[in-house]
Structure formats: structure tokens, C-alpha cells
N, C-alpha and C positions, 0 to 999 in steps of 0.2 A: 935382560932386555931393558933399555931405556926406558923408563916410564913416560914420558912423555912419544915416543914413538908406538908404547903397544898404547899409547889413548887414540893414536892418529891410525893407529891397526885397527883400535877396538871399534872409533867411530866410523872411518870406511865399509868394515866390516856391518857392523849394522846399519849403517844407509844404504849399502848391499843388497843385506838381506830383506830389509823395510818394503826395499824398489821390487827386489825378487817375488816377496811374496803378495806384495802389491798387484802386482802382473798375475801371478798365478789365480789370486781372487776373481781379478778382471775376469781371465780366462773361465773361470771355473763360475763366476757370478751372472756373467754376461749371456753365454747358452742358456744357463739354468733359467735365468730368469724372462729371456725371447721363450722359450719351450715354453716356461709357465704360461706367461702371457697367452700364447697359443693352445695351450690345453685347457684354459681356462676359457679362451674364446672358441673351442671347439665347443667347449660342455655347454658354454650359453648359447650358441646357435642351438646343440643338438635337443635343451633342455625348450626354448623357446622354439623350436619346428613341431618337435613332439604335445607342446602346448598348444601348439596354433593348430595341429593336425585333431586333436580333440576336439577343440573350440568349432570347427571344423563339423564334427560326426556329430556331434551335440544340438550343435545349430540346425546340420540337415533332420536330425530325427526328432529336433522340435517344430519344426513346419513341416512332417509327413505327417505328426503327431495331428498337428493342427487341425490340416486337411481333413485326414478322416476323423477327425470329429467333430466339423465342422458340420452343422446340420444343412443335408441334401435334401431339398423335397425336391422331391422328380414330378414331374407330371403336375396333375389337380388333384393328386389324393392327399387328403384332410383335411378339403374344405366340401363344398357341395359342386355336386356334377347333374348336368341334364342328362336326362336321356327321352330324345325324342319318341312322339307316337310309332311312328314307322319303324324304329328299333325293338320294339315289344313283340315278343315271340307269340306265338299263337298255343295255347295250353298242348301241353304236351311238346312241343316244335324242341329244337336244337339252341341250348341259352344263346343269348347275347353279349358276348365276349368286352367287356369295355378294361381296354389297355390302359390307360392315366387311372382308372378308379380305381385299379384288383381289385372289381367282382364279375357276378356272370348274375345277368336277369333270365329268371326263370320263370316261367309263367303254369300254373294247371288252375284247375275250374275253381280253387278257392280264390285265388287272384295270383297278384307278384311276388318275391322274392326278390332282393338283389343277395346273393351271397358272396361272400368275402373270400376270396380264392387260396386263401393260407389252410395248408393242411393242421386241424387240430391235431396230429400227432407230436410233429416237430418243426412244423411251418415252412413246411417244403409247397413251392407253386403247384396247387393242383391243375391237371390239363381237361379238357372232357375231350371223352372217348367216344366219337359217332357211331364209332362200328358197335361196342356194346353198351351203347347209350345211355354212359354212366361216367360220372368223375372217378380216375384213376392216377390215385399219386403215386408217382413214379421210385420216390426212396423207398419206401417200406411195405406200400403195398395196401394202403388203405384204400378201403373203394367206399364211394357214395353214391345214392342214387338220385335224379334229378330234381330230386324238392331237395337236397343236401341231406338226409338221412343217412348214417352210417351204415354197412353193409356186411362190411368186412374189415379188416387189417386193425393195425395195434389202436389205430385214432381212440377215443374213451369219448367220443360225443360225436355229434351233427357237426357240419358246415356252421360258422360262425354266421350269422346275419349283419347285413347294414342298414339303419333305416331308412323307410320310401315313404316319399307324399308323393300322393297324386294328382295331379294339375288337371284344371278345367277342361285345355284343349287336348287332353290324353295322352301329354306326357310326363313323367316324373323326375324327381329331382330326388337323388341320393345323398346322403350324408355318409362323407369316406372319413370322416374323423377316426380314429382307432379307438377316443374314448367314448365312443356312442356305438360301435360296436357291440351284434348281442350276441355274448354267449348262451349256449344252453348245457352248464355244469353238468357232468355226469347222463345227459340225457343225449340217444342215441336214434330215436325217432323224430318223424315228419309228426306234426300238428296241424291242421287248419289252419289252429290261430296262429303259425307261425307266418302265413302270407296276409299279405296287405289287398285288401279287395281291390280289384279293377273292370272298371265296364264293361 
């Protein structure tokens, strides 16, 4: 063959194949790399949803967080509360239920009581019972009798106390603070001196 004809073959031939496989890259680079693109901007959507959806759970359960621990005083308990004359039970009578305080005024011949309506077992609301005219908590089964003396069930002491002053014109004023609450440790009876004298 001519030398100068297979140069004009050879160069043909490879601008050809140059072009050919030029194209075939195209082809073959072109997909590949729209796909990429696209799988790449799937994974960032799916990586930034799944972000945000966190972000999301994170956020709400640090403001439910919040919330409840957020201090609730409800009512007027843990400051001082009156309780009018007309309110004071007459010795022996049915307590005097005050809802914002949680206690129950109890009155016999030594004087008052305000007692702290939390069961010393496990701090379950104690109710009083008319009919066997006695406090009766309702979880376990503790019973107390109306000066708050333990009676029965698992409780390990008395009715907690709150303290009472008593006012000129006969009525008193409670202290619902919980740190001026009185325990009586280990001790499961009524005392005299556990009530506050009254006229």
C-alpha cells in the first residue's frame, strides 16, 4: 500500500474512531452523570428531611420537657391561707375540707389541727370518710382517725401537720409551705400538744 494513502487511512481512521468514541463517552457520561446528580440530590433531600424531621422531635420534646418542669403552684398552697371563724368545726364535728390549702381543720377539746391531706405512706390524697368518721386512703389502705393518728394500713406515722396561728377575731391563718410542715418521724399517735389551742 501507498504510504502516503495508509497515512490518509490511518488518519481517517483514527479521527473516526476519536469521533466514535467521543460520542460513546457522551453517551455513556451524560446518563451517568444526570443519574449522579439525581442520586446525589435524592440523598440530600432524603439526608436533610430526615434531619429536619429530628430537629423536629427534639424541639417538641424539649418544650413538653419544659412544660412539666416548669414550676405549677396551683392554688394558694405554699404561702399562708385564712380560714375564717365560721369555717372551724366544732370539736369532734366533720373537718373542714380547704381545696387551694391540702389540709382538713380538725377541731377536739385540745384545740385545732390543720392537717396536710397527703397520705404518709406514699402521698396518695387522703378523703374523709363520714360514714366511719375516719380518714381513708384509698391506694393501700391506711386509715386515720380524726385528730390524724394512724389506725391502720402500711402508713409508719400520723397525718402530717401544718402550722396554725390564731387570730383575735377567731380566725386562723395556715402556713401551707411544705418546708414548715410537721412531721411526726416514726410516731403513730394523737398528742394534745399536737393541736393549737382555740377559744
Amino acid at each position: 500500500m501507498n504510504p502516503l494513502l495508509r497515512t490518509a487511512v490511518g488518519l481517517g481512521t483514527g479521527w473516526a474512531a476519536s469521533k466514535g468514541l467521543a460520542a460513546i463517552a457522551r453517551l455513556q457520561g451524560g446518563p451517568d452523570s444526570t443519574l449522579a446528580r439525581k442520586i446525589h440530590s435524592r440523598r440530600a433531600f432524603t439526608r436533610n428531611a430526615a434531619l429536619g424531621a429530628t430537629g423536629i422531635v427534639v424541639a417538641q420534646l424539649g418544650v413538653a420537657f419544659g412544660v412539666l418542669m416548669w414550676p405549677n403552684k396551683t392554688g394558694a398552697f405554699g404561702g399562708e391561707l385564712g380560714v375564717s371563724a365560721d369555717n372551724i368545726p366544732a370539736p369532734g364535728a366533720s373537718p373542714f375540707r380547704d381545696q387551694q390549702g391540702k389540709f382538713y381543720i380538725v377541731r377536739n377539746e385540745d384545740g385545732i389541727q390543720a392537717l396536710y391531706w397527703k397520705c404518709t405512706h406514699l402521698g396518695c390524697t387522703v378523703p374523709w370518710n363520714e360514714g366511719e368518721h375516719q380518714f381513708h386512703c384509698p391506694c393501700h389502705g391506711s386509715v386515720f382517725n380524726i385528730d390524724g393518728a394512724r389506725t391502720a394500713g402500711p402508713a409508719t406515722r400520723r397525718l402530717d401537720r401544718m402550722p396554725v396561728v390564731v387570730n383575735s377575731d377567731g380566725s386562723i391563718t395556715i402556713n401551707t409551705n411544705p418546708t414548715t410542715i410537721e412531721e411526726a418521724p416514726g410516731r403513730t399517735e394523737y398528742l394534745p400538744t399536737d393541736a393549737t389551742p382555740y377559744p
